[in-house]
N, CA and C atoms as an extended XYZ file, in Angstrom:
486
Properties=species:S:1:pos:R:3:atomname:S:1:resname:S:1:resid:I:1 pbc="F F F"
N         0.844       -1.180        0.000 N   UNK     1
C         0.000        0.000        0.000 CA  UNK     1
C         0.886        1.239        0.000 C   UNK     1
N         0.398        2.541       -1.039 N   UNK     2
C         1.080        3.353       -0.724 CA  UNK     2
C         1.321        4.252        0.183 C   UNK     2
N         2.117        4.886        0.463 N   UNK     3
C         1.981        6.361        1.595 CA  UNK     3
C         2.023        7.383        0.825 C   UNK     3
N         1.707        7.678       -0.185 N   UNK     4
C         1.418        8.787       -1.056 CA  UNK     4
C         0.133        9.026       -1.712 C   UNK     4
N        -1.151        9.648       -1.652 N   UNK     5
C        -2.138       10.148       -2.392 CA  UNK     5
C        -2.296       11.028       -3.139 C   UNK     5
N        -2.493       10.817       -4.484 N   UNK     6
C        -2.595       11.969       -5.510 CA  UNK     6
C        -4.876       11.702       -5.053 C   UNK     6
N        -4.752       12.982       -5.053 N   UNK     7
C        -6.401       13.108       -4.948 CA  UNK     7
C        -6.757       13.919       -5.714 C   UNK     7
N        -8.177       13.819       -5.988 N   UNK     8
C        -8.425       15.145       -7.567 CA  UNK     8
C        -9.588       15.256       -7.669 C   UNK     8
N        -9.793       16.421       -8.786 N   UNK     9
C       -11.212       16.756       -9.336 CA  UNK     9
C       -11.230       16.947      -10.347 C   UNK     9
N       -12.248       16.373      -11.611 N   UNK    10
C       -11.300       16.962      -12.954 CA  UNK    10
C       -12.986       17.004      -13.551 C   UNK    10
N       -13.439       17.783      -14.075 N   UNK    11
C       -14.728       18.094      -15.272 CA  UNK    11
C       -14.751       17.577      -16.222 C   UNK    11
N       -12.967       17.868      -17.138 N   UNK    12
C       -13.221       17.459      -18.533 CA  UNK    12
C       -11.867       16.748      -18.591 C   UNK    12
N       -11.367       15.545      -17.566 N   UNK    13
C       -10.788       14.667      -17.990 CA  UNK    13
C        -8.587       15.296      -18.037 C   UNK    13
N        -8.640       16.909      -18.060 N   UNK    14
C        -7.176       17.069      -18.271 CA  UNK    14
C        -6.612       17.049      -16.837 C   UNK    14
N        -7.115       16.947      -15.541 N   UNK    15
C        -6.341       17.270      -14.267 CA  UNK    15
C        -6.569       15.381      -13.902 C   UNK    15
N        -7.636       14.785      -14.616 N   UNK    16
C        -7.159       13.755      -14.706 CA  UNK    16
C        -6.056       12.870      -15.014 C   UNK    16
N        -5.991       13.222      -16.186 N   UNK    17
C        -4.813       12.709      -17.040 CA  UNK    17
C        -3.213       12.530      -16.017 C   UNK    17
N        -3.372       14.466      -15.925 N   UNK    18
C        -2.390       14.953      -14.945 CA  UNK    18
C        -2.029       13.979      -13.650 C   UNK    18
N        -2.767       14.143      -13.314 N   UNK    19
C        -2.945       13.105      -11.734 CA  UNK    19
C        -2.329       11.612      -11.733 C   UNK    19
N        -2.514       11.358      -13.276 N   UNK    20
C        -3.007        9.650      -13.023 CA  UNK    20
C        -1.450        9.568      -13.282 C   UNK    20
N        -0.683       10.630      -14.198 N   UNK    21
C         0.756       10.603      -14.625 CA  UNK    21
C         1.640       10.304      -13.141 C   UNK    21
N         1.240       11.304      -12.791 N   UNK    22
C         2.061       11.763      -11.838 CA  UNK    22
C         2.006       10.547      -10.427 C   UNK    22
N         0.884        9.960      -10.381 N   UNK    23
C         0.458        9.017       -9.808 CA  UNK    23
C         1.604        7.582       -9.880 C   UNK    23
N         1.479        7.712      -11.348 N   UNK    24
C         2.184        6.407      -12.061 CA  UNK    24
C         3.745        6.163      -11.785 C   UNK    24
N         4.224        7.878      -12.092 N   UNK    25
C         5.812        8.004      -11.714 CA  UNK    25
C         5.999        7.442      -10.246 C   UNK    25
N         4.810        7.724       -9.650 N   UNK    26
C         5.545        7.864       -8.131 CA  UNK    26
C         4.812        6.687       -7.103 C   UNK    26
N         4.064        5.849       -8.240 N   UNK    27
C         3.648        4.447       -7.206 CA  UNK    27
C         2.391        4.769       -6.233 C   UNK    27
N         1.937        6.159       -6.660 N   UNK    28
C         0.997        6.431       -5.431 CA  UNK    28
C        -0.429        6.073       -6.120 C   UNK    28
N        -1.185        6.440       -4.666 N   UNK    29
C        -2.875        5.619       -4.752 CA  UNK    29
C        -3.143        7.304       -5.298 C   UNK    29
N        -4.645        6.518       -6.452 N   UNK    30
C        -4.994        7.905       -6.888 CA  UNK    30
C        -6.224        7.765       -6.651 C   UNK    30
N        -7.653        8.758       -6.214 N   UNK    31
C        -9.046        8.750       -5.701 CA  UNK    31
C        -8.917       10.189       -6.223 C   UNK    31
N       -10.380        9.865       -7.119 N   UNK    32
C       -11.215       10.843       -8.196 CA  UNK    32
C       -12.258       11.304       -7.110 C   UNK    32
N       -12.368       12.898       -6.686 N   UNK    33
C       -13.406       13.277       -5.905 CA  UNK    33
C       -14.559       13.691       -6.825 C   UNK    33
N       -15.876       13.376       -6.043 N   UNK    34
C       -17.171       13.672       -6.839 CA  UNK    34
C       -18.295       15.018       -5.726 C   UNK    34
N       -18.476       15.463       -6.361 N   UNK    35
C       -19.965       16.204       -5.318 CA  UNK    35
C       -21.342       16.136       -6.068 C   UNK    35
N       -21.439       15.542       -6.714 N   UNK    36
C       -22.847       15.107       -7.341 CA  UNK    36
C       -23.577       15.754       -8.430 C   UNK    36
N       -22.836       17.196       -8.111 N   UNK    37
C       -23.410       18.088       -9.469 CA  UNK    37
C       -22.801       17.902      -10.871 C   UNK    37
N       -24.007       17.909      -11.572 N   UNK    38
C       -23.786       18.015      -12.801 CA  UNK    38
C       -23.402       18.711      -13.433 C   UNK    38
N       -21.829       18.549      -13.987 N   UNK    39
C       -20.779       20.054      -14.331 CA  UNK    39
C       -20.420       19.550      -16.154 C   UNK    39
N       -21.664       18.409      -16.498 N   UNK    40
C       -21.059       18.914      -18.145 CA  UNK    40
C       -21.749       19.955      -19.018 C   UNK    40
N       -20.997       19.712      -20.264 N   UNK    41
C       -21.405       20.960      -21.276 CA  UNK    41
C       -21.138       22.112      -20.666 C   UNK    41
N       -22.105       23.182      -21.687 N   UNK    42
C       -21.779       24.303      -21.272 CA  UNK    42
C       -22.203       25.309      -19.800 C   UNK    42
N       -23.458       24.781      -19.433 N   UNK    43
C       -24.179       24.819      -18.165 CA  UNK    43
C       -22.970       24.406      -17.087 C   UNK    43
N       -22.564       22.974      -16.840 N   UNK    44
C       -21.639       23.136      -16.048 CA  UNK    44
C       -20.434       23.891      -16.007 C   UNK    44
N       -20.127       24.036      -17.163 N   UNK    45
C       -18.980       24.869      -16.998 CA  UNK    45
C       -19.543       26.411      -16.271 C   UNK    45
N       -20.253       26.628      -16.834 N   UNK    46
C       -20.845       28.087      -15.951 CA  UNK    46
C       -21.215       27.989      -14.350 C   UNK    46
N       -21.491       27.202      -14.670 N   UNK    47
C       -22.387       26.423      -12.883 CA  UNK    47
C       -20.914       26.487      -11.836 C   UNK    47
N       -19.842       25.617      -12.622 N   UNK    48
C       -18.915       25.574      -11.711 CA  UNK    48
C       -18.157       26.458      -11.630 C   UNK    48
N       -17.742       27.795      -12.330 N   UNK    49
C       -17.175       28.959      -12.771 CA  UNK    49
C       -17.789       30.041      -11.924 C   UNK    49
N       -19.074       29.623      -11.925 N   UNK    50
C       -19.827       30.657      -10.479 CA  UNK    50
C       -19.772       29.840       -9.188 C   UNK    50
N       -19.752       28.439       -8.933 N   UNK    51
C       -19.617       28.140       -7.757 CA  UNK    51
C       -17.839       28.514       -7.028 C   UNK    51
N       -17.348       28.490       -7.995 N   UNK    52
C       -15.857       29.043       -7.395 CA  UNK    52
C       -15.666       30.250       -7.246 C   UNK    52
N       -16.061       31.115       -8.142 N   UNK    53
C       -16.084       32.668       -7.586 CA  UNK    53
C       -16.806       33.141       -6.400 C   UNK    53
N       -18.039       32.192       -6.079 N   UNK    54
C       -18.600       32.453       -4.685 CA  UNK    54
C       -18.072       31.253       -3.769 C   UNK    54
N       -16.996       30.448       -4.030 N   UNK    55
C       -16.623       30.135       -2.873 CA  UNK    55
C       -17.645       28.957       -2.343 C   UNK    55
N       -18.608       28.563       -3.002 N   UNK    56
C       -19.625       27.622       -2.883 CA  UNK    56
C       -19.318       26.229       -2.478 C   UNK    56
N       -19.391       25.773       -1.835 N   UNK    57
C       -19.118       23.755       -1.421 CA  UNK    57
C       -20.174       23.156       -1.421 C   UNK    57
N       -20.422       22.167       -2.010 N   UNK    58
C       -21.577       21.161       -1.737 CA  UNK    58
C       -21.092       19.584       -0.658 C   UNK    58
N       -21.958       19.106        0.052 N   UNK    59
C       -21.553       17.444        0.154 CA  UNK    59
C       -20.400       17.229       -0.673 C   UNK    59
N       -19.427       16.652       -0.678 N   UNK    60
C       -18.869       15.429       -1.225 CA  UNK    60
C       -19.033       14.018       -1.309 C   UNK    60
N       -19.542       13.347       -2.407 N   UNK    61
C       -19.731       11.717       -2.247 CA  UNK    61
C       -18.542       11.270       -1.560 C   UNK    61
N       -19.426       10.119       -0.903 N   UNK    62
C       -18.311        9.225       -0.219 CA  UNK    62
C       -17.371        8.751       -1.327 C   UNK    62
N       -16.117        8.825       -0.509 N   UNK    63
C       -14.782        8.390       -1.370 CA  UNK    63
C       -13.948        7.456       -0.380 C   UNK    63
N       -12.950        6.706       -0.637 N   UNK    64
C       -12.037        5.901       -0.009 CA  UNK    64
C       -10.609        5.927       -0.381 C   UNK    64
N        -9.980        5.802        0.791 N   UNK    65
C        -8.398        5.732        0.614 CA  UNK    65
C        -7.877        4.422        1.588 C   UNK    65
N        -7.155        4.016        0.856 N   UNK    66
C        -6.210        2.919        1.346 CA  UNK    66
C        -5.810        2.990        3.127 C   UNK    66
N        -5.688        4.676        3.887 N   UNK    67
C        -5.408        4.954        4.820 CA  UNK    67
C        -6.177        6.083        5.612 C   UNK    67
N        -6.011        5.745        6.588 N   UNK    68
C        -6.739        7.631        7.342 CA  UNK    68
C        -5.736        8.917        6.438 C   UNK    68
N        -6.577        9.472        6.168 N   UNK    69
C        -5.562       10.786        5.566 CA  UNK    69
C        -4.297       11.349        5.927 C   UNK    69
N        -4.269       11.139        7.381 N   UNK    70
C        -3.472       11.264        8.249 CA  UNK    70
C        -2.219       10.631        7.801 C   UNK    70
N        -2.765        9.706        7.762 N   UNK    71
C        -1.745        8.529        7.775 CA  UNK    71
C        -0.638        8.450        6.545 C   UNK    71
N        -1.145        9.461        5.385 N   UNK    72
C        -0.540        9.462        4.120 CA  UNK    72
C         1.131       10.416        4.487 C   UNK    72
N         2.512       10.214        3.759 N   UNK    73
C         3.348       10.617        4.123 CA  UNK    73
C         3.229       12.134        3.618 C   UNK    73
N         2.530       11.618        1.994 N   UNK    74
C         2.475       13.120        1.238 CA  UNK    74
C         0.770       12.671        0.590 C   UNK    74
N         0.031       13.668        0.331 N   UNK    75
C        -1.333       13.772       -0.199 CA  UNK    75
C        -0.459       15.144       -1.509 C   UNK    75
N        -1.082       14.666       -2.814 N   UNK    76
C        -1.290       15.481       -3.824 CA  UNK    76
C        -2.635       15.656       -4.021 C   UNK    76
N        -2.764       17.132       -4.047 N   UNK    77
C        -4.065       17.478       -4.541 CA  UNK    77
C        -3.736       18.368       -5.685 C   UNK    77
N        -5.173       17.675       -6.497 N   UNK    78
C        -5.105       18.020       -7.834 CA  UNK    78
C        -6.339       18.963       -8.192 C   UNK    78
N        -6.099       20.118       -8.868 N   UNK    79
C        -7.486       20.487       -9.232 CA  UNK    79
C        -7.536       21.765      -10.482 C   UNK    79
N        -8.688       21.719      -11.433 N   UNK    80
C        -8.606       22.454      -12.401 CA  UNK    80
C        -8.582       23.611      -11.926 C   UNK    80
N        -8.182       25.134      -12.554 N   UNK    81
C        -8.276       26.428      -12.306 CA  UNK    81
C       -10.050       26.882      -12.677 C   UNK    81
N       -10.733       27.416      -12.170 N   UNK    82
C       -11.954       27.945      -12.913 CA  UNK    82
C       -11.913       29.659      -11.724 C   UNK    82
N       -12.190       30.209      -12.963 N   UNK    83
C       -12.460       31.500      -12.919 CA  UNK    83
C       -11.248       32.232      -11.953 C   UNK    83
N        -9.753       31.841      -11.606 N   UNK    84
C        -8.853       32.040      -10.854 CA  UNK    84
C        -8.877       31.282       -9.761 C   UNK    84
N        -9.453       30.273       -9.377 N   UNK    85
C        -9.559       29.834       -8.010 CA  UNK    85
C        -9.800       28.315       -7.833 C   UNK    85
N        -9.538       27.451       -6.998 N   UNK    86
C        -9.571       25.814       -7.158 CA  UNK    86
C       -11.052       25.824       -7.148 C   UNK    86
N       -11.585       24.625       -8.029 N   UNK    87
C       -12.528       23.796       -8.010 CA  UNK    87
C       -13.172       24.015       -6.786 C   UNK    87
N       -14.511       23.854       -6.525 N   UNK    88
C       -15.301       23.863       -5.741 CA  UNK    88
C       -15.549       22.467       -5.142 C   UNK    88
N       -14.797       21.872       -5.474 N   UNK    89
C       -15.481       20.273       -5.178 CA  UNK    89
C       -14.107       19.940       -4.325 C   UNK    89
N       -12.824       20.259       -4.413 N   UNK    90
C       -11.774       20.637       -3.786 CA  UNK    90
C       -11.730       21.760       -2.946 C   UNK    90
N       -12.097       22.401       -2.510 N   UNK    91
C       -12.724       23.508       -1.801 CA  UNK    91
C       -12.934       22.898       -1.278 C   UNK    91
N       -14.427       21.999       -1.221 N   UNK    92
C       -14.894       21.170       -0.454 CA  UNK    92
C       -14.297       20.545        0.506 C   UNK    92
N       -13.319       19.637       -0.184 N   UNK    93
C       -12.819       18.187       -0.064 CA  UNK    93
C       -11.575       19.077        1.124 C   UNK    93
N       -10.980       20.005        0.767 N   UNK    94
C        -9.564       20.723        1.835 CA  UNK    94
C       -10.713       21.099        2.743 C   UNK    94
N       -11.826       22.172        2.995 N   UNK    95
C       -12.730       22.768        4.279 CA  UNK    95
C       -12.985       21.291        5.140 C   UNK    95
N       -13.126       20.205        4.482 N   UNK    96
C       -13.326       19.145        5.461 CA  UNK    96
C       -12.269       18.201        5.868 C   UNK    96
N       -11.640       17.999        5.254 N   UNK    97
C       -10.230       17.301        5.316 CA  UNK    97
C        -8.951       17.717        5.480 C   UNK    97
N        -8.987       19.389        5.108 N   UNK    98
C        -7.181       19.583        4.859 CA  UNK    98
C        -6.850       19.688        6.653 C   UNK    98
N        -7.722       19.862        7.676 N   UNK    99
C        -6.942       20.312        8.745 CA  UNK    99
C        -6.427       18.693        9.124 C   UNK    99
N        -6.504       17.526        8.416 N   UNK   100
C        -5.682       16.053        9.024 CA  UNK   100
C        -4.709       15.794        8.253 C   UNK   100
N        -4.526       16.785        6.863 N   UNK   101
C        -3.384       16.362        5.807 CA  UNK   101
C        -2.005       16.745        6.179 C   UNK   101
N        -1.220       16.059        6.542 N   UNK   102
C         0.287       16.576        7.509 CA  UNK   102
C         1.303       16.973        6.428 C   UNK   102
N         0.888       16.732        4.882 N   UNK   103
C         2.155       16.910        3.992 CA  UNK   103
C         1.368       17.035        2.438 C   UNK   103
N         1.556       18.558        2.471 N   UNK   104
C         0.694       18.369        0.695 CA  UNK   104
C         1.688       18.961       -0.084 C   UNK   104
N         1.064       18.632       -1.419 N   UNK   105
C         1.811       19.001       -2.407 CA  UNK   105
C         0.218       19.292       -3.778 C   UNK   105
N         0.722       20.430       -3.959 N   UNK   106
C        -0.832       20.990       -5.336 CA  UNK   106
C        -0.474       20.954       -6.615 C   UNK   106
N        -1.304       20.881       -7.392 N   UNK   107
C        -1.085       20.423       -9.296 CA  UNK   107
C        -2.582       20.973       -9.226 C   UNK   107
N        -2.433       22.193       -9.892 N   UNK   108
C        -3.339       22.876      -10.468 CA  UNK   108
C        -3.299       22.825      -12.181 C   UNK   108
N        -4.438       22.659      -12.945 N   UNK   109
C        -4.091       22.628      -14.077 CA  UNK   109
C        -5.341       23.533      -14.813 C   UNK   109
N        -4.585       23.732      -15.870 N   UNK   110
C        -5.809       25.342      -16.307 CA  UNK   110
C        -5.485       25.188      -17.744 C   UNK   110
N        -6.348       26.527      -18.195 N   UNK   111
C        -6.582       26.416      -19.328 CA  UNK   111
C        -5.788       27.828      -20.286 C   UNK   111
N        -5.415       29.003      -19.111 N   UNK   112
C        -5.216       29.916      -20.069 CA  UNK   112
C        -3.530       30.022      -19.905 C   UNK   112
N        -2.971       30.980      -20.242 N   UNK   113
C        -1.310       30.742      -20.448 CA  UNK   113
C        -0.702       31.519      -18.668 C   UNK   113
N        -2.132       32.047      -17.963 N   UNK   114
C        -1.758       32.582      -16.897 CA  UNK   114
C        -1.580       31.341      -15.837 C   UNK   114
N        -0.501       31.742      -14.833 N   UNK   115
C        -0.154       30.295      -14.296 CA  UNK   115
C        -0.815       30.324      -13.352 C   UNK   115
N        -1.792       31.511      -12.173 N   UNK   116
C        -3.129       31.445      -11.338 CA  UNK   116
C        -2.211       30.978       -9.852 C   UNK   116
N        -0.976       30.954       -9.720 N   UNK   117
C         0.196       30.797       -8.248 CA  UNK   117
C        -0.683       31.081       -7.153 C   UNK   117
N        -1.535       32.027       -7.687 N   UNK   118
C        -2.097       32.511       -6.039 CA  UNK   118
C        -3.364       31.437       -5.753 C   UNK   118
N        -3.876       30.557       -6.407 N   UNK   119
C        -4.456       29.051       -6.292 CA  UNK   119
C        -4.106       28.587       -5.288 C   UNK   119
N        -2.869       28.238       -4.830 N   UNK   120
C        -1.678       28.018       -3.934 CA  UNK   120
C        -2.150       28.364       -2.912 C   UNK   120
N        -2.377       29.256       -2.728 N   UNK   121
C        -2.536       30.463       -1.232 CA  UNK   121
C        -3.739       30.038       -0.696 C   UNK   121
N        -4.854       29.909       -1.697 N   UNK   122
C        -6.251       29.904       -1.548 CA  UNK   122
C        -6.202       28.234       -0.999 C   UNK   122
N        -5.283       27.508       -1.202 N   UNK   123
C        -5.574       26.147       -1.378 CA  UNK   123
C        -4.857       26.195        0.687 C   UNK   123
N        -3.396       26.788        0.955 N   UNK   124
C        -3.166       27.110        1.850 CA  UNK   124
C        -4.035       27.361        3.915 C   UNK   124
N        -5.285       28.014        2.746 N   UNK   125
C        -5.899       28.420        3.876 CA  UNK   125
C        -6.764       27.482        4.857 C   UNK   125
N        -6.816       26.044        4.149 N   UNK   126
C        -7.723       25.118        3.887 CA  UNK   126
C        -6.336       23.717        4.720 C   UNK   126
N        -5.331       24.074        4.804 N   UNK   127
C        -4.418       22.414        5.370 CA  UNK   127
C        -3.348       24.062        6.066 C   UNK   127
N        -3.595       23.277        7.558 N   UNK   128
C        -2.317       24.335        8.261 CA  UNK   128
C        -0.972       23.831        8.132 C   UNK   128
N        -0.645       22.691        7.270 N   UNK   129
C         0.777       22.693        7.316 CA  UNK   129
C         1.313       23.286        5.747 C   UNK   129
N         0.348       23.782        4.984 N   UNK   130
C         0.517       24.391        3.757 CA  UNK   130
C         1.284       23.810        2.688 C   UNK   130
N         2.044       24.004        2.082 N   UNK   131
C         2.287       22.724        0.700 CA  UNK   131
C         3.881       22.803        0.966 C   UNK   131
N         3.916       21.716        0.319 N   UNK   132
C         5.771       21.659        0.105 CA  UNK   132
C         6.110       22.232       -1.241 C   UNK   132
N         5.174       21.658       -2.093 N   UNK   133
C         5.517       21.490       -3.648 CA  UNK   133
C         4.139       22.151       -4.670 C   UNK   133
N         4.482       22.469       -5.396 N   UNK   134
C         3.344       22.805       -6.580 CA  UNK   134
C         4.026       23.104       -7.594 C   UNK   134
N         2.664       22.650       -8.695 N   UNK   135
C         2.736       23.610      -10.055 CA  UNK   135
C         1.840       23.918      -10.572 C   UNK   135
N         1.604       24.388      -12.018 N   UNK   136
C         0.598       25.032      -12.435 CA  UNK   136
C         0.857       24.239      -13.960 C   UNK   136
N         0.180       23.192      -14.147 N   UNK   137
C         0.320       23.241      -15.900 CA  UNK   137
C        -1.063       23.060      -16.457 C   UNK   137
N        -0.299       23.646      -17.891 N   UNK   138
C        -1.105       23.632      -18.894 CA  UNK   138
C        -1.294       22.605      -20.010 C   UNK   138
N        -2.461       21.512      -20.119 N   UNK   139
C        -1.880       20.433      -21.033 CA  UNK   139
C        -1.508       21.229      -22.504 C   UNK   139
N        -0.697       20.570      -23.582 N   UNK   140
C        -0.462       20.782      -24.720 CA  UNK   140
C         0.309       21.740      -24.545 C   UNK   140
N         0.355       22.244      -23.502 N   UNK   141
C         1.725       23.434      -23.847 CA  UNK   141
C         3.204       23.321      -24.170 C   UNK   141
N         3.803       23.812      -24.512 N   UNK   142
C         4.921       23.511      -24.579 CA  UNK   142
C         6.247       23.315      -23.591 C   UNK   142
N         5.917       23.917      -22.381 N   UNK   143
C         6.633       23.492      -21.421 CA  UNK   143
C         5.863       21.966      -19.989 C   UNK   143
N         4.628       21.477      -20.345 N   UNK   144
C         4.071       20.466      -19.610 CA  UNK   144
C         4.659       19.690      -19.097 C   UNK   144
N         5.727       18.597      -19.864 N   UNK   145
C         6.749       17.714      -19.667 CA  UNK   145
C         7.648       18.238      -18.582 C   UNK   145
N         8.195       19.652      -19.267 N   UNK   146
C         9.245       19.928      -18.389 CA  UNK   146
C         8.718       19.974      -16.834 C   UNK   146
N         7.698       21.264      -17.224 N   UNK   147
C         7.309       21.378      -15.307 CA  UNK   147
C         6.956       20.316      -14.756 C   UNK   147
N         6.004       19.067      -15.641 N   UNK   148
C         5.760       17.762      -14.555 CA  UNK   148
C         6.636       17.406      -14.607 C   UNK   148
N         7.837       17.129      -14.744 N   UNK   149
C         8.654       16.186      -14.507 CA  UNK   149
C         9.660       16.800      -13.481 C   UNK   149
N         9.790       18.331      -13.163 N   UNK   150
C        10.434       19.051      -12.436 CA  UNK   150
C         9.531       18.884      -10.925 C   UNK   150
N         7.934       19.386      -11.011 N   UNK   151
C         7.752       18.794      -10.202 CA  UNK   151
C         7.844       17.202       -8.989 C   UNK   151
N         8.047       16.077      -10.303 N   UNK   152
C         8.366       14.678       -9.456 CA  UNK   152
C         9.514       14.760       -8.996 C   UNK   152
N        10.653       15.966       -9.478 N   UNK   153
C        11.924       15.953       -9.242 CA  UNK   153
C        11.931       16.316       -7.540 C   UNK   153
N        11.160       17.164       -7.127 N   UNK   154
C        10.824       18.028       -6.119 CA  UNK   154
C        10.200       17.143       -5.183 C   UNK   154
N         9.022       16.228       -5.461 N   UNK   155
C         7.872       15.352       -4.997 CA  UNK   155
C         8.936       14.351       -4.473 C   UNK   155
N        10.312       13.578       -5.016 N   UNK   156
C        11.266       12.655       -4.737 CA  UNK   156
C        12.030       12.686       -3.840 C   UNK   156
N        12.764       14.126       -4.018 N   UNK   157
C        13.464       14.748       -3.225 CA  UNK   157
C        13.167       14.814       -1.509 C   UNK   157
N        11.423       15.600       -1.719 N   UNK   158
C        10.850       15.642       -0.418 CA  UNK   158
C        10.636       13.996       -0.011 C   UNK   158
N         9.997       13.112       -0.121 N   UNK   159
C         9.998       12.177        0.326 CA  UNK   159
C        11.226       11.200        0.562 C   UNK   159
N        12.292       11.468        0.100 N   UNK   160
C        13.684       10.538        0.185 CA  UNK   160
C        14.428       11.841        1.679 C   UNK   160
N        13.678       12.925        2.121 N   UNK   161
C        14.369       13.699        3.586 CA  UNK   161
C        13.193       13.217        4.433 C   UNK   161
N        12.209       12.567        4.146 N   UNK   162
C        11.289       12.197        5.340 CA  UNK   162
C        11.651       10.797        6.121 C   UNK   162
C-alpha cells in the first residue's frame, strides 16, 4: 500500500490525465473526488465557474483511501483552475479534510497561459501545514513535460528527507 495520495477533481478529464501521470511516476494511490453536481457541457462549466467565484461547497460523495488521511506521508491534490480559483469540489474536499493532511503538495491545471500561483494560497488556507511542492500546468503546452517532470523531481526529493 502506498503512503502517497494523488487526490483530484477533474470536469473534462485534463487534471485527470495529470494526476493519473504523476500518480504512475511515483507508485501512489490515486481517488477521483465527486460532489454530485452536474458540471457537463456548457451549463456546467458556468455552474462551476460561479460556484468558485462564490466560494460555494456542496456534500462530497463518499470516497475511499487505502489509509486515514493522516496517515498518508504526502497527499497530492489536484485540481482544475476555474475562474482564478480551485474547483469547488476541492474547496470542499480541503474545508473538510485539509486540517488532518500533515504533507501536501498541489497540481493545479488550467486552461489559459496565466499560471493562477495565487491558487496556492487559496488552497493554503484550507491544510495548516501548507504545501511543500506545486505547479501550475497547462496540457499541450509547450513546457508540460518539463514542469511535470520538475515537479516529481521536487515530490522525490521531499519524500527521500522524510
Amino acid at each position: 500500500m502506498s503512503d502517497v495520495l494523488c487526490i483530484y477533481y477533474s470536469r473534462t478529464g485534463h487534471t485527470k490525465q495529470t494526476m493519473e501521470e504523476i500518480a504512475q511516476a511515483l507508485g501512489a494511490e490515486t481517488v477521483e473526488l465527486r460532489d454530485g453536481v452536474n458540471r457537463s457541457g456548457w451549463q456546467g462549466w458556468l455552474r462551476s465557474g460561479l460556484d468558485a467565484m462564490r466560494k460555494t461547497t456542496r456534500p462530497l460523495r463518499k470516497f475511499e483511501t487505502g489509509r486515514p488521511l493522516k496517515d498518508y506521508r504526502l497527499v497530492i491534490v489536484g485540481t482544475p483552475v476555474w475562474a482564478g480559483r480551485c474547483s469547488s469540489v476541492v474547496r470542499s474536499f480541503l474545508k473538510e479534510h485539509g486540517g488532518s493532511l500533515r504533507n501536501t503538495a498541489y497540481v493545479i491545471t488550467r486552461g489559459s497561459e496565466d499560471k493562477n500561483e495565487e491558487v496556492y494560497e487559496q488552497m493554503d488556507q484550507y491544510t495548516p501545514c501548507g504545501h511543500c511542492a506545486a505547479v501550475s500546468l497547462r496540457t499541450g503546452s509547450v513546457g508540460y513535460a518539463f514542469w511535470e517532470e520538475e515537479f516529481l523531481r521536487q515530490v522525490r526529493e521531499i519524500l527521500n528527507q522524510q
